[in-house]
N, C-alpha and C positions, 0 to 999 in steps of 0.2 A: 400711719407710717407707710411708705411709697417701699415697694421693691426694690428702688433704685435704677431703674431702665435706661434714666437718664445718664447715668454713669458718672453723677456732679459725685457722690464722695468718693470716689476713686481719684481725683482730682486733688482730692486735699492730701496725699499722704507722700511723704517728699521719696526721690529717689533714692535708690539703697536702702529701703526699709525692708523690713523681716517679715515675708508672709509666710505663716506655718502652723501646724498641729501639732499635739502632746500626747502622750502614751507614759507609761510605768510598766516596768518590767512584771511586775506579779502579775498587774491586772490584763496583761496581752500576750505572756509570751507561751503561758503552759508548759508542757515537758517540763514539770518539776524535780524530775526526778534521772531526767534524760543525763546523759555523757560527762556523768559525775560531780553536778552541781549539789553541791548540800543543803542540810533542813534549815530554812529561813524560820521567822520568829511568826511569817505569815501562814507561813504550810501547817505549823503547829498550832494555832491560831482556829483556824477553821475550822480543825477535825474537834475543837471542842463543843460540846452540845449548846448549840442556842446562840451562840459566839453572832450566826450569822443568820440573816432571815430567811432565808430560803434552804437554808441547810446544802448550801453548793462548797465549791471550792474553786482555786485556782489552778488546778492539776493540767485543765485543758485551755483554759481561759476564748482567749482567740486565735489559739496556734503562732502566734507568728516569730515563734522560734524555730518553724520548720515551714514558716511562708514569707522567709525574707521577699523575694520576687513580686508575692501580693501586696504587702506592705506598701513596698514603696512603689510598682503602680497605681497604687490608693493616691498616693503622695501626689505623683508627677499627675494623673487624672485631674484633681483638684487647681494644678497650675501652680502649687504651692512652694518657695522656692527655699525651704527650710523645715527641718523634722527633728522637733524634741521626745528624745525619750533615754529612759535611764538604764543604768548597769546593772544585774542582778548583784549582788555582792556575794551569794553565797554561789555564784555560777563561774564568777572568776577564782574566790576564794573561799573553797567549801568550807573550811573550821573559821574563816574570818582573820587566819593568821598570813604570813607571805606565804605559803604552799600556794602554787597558783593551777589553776584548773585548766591546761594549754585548748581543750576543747572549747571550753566557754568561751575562753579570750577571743576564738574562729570566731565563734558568731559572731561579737559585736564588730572581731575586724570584717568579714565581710557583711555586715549589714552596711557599712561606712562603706565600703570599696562601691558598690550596689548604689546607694544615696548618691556618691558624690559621683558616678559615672552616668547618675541621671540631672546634675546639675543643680542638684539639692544640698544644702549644707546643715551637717548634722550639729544639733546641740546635744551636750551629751549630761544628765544629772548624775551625779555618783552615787548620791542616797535617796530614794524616796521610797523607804518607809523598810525595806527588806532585809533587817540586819539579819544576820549568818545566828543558826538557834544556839552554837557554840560558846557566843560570844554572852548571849541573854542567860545560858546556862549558870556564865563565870560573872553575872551580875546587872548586864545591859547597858543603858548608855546610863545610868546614874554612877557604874566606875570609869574615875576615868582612863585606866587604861581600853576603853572600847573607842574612843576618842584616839586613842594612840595608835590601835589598828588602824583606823581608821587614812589616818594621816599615811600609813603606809600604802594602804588600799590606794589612794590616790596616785602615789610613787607608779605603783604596777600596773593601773589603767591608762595613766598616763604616757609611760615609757611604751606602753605598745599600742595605742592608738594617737598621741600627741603628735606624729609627723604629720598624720591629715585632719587631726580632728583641732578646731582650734575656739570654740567658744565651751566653757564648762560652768557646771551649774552645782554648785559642792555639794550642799543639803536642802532636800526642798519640806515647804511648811515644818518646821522646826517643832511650830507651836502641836500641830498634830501630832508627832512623834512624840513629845516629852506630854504633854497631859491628854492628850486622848488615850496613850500608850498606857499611862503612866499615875494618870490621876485619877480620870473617867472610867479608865478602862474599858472603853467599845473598840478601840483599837487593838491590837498587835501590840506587846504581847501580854494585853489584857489585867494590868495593875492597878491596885486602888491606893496609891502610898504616895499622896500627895508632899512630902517633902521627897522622895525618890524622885518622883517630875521634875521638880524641882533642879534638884540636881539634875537629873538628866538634860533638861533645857542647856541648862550652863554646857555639859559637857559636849551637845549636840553642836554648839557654838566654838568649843576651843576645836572639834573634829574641824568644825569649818575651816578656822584658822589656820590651822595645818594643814588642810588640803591646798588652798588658796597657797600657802606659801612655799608649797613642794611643787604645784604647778607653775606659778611665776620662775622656782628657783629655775625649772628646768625649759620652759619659754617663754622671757622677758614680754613675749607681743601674743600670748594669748590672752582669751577675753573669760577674766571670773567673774563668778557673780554668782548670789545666793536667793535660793526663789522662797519669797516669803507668801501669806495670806492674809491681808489686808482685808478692813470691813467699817466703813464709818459706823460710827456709835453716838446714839444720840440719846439722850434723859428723856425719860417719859414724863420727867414734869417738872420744872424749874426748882424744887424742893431738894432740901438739901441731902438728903438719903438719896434720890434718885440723881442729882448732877456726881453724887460722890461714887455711885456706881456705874459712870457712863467715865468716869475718869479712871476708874480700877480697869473697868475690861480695854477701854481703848489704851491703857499704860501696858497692859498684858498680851494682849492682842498687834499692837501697832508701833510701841514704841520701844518694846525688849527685846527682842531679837535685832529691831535695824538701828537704834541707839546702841548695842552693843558690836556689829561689825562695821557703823560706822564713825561711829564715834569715839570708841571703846568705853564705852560704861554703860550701866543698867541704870534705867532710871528711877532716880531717888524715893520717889515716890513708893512705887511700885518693891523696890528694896524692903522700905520700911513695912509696907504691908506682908511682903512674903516672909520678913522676920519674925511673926505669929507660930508661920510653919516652919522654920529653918533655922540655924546656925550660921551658912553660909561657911561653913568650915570647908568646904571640896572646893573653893574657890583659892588659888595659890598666885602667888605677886604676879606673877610673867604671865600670867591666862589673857587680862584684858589688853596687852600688849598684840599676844599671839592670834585671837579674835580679831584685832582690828588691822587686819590682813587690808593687803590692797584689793580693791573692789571693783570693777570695771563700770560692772550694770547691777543694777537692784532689777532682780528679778520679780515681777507684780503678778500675784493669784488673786483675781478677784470676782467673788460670784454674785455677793448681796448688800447687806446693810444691815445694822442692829438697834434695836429700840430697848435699852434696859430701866430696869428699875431696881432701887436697894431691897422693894417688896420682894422676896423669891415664891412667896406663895402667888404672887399676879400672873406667871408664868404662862406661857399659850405656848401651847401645844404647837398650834402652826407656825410659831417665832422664834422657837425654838430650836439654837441650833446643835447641831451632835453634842452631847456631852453635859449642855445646858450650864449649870451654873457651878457641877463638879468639875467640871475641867478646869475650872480659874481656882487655882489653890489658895486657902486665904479669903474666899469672895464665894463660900456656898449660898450667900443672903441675896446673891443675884440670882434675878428674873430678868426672865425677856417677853415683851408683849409685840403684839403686830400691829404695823403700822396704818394698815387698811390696805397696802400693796400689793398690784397679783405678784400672784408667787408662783413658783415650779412646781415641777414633780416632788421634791426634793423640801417643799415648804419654805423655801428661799424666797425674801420677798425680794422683787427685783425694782432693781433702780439706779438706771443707766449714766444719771451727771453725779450719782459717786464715785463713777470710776474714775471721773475727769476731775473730780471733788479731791479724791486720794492722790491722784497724779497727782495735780496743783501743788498739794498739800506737802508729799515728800520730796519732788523738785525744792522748792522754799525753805527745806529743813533740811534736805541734805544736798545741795546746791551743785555738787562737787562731780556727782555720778551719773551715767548715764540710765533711763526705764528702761523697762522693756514689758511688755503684758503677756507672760508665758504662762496662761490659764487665765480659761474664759469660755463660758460656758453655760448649759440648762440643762436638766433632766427632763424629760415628760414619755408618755406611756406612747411608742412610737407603734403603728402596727400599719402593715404592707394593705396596699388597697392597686388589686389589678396588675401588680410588680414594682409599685414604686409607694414612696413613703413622704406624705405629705403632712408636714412640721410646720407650717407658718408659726407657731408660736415660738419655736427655736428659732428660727429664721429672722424676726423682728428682735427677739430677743441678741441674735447677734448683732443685727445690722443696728439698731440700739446702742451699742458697746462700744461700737466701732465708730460711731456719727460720737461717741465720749470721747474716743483716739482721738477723733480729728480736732475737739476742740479744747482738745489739751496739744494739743501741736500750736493752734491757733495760738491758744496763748501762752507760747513758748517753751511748754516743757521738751525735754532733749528725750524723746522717746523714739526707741531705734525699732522695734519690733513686735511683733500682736501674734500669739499662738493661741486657736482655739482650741478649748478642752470639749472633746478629744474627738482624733484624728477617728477613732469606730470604737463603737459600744461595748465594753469589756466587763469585767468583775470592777463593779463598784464597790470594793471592801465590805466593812459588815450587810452592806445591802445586796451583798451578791451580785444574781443578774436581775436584778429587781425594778434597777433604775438605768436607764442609757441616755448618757451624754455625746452620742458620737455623731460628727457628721455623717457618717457611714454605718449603715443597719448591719447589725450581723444577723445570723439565724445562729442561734447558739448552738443547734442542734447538728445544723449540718457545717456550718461556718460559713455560709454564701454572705457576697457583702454587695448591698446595694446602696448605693449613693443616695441620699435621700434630699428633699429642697433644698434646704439648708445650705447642705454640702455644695450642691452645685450653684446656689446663689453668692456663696461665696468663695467658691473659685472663679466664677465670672466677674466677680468684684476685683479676683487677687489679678486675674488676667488683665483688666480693663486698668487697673491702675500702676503694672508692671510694663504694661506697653504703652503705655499713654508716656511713662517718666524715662523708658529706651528711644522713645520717638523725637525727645525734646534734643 
């Protein structure tokens, strides 16, 4: 795979597309504890023993609650003409209730003020992953009143960032929230009560609904959208245990969360298997209504590919991914084995024409909406040689991803935008600072950030393909 010198895939990606980076607020902003933000379900989370592997926490993470400035010259350095990252919830809303935290609300208004005065346009997630410990006190997202908050939260971020902020992103990976949280528990806030996930999936979904429809109610011409985690899933062997567990995980994984906000229903399938564990009793008439909010863009996370089998003792370790075969409730008899694929830091095998495979795929099934690839990304052991940080295996591995962008453009998918994960190396959740995703090195110690290949090969892509489609 070429560099790109020639600047041919810059060429393929039409005018008005979205180039940009991803960040979450636990994992970058630190000051946990600064100018009255309250205990998230993350903060509590860590300080338990073993919760995380290196026994760190998010207290400091990457500072950039007190480095807007760096931030976003991180941003504008890269050329990059758009910057995703999420709301604290417990920084706006310390109990999680409407009590609003008017400090908090500063930051994110002026991180936006700062963005948009550099010509950057902010996507803003309202959840990724940091519910208020208040709210997990009074039961989590398996009641649904946290759902109801939730809806409110949206009201309050909206109402005072909604004059300049205008693309929004309700709840990002769902599936992490309700069963890594909830099932697996290696997540936040670390449950093993697989009909709880359960529920909480569902309720993480009716939250969505009612964000979506508190944002539209109040601007008709903003842009929602829900960012899911997509991953082809393949049988490790035409038999009928293994086709029948390549259909559980890809029904749980791929088609219950965006079968439910776009379509409004959960698929049948996947129902009847989750009726093992549940009742489906927290499920009320008007929910699949309020779920299937209007949707602008299907927001796409995608890192790898799955090879299962109904064997669960086949399991491989390096195939394995978080949570393994407890996180699919209903479905402990799955395994995942590897495909022979290099993999990451991360043990992800990577495979660049499923992201064009998935695009394809959700285009054709839900026809209606527009993509967008808002995470994308690799781990690997990055270290400084001489002052700079040389990644060719991130670097392929993006320019990889992005040569999938183009030929899902090619063959028609309506895909508006591409955000690498992530903008600089932060707390990777249970992995702490173990693993770094960023195009941007940090030094965790002191916080210096150095651009690394990666980073600047694909800001020279994002430059050559913004001026190349200003010049036509």
């Amino acid at each position: 795979m070429s560099n790109d010198f020639d600047g041919s895939l810059a060429t393929r990606f039409p005018s008005g597309f979205t180039w940009g980076a991803a960040t979450s607020s636990y994992q970058v902003e630190g000051s946990t504890t600064a100018d009255g933000r309250g205990l998230s379900i993350w903060d509590a989370f860590v300080n338990e023993p073993g919760r995380v592997v290196d026994g760190s926490n998010g207290d400091t993470a990457i500072d950039s609650y007190r480095n807007i400035p760096g931030d976003v010259a991180a941003i504008k350095a890269l050329g990059l003409n758009s910057y995703r990252f999420s709301l604290s919830w417990p920084r706006i809303c310390p109990d999680g209730d409407g009590r609003v935290n008017a400090a908090g609300l500063a930051y994110y208004s002026n991180l936006v003020d700062a963005l948009l005065a550099e010509g950057i346009t902010p996507w803003i997630t309202l959840y990724h992953w940091d519910l208020p410990q208040s709210l997990e006190d009074a039961g989590g997202w398996p009641e649904r009143a946290t759902a109801l908050r939730f809806g409110e939260f949206a009201e309050i971020a909206h109402a005072a960032l909604g004059d300049r902020v205008k693309h929004w992103i309700t709840v990002n990976e769902p599936w992490c929230a309700a069963f890594l949280g909830y099932a697996s528990g290696e997540h936040a806030p670390g449950r093993r009560e697989p009909a709880a996930s359960i529920a909480a999936a569902h309720h993480l979904m009716l939250g969505h609904g009612l964000a979506a429809r508190a944002i539209k109610a109040a601007d008709p011409e903003a842009t929602v959208s829900i960012g899911l985690n997509f991953y082809p899933v393949h049988a490790a062997s035409e038999t009928p245990v293994d086709l029948d567990a390549a259909r559980r995980v890809d029904g749980v994984q791929n088609r219950w969360f965006t079968d439910a906000a776009l379509l409004g229903v959960y698929p049948e399938d996947i129902v009847e298997d989750f009726k093992a564990v549940t009742d489906f009793s927290f499920v009320e008439d008007e929910d699949m209504e309020t779920i299937h909010a209007p949707v602008d863009i299907l927001s796409v996370n995608y890192y790898s590919r799955f090879t299962v089998t109904g064997n669960g003792g086949a399991t491989s370790a390096s195939a394995a991914p978080t949570g393994a075969g407890s996180a699919w409730p209903a479905n402990e008899h799955i395994g995942f084995v590897s495909s022979g694929f290099p993999v990451t830091d991360m043990g992800w095998e990577i495979e660049p024409s499923g992201l064009s495979d998935m695009l394809r795929r959700l285009h054709a099934g839900y026809p209606g909406v527009k993509l967008a690839v808002t995470e994308n990304g690799a781990a690997y052991p990055d270290k400084i040689e001489d002052g700079e940080i040389h990644d060719p295996e991130r670097l392929e591995y993006v320019q990889g991803h992005l040569e999938a962008c183009a030929d899902a453009l090619d063959a028609g998918v309506p895909l508006v935008g591409y955000f690498a994960w992530s903008l600089a190396d932060n707390f990777e959740w249970a992995w702490g600072y173990t693993k770094r995703f960023g195009l941007v090195y940090v030094d965790f110690e002191t916080g210096e950030r150095t651009v690394k290949d990666s980073g600047r090969w694909y800001g020279d892509l994002v430059r050559r393909a913004r001026s190349n489609r200003e010049a036509e």
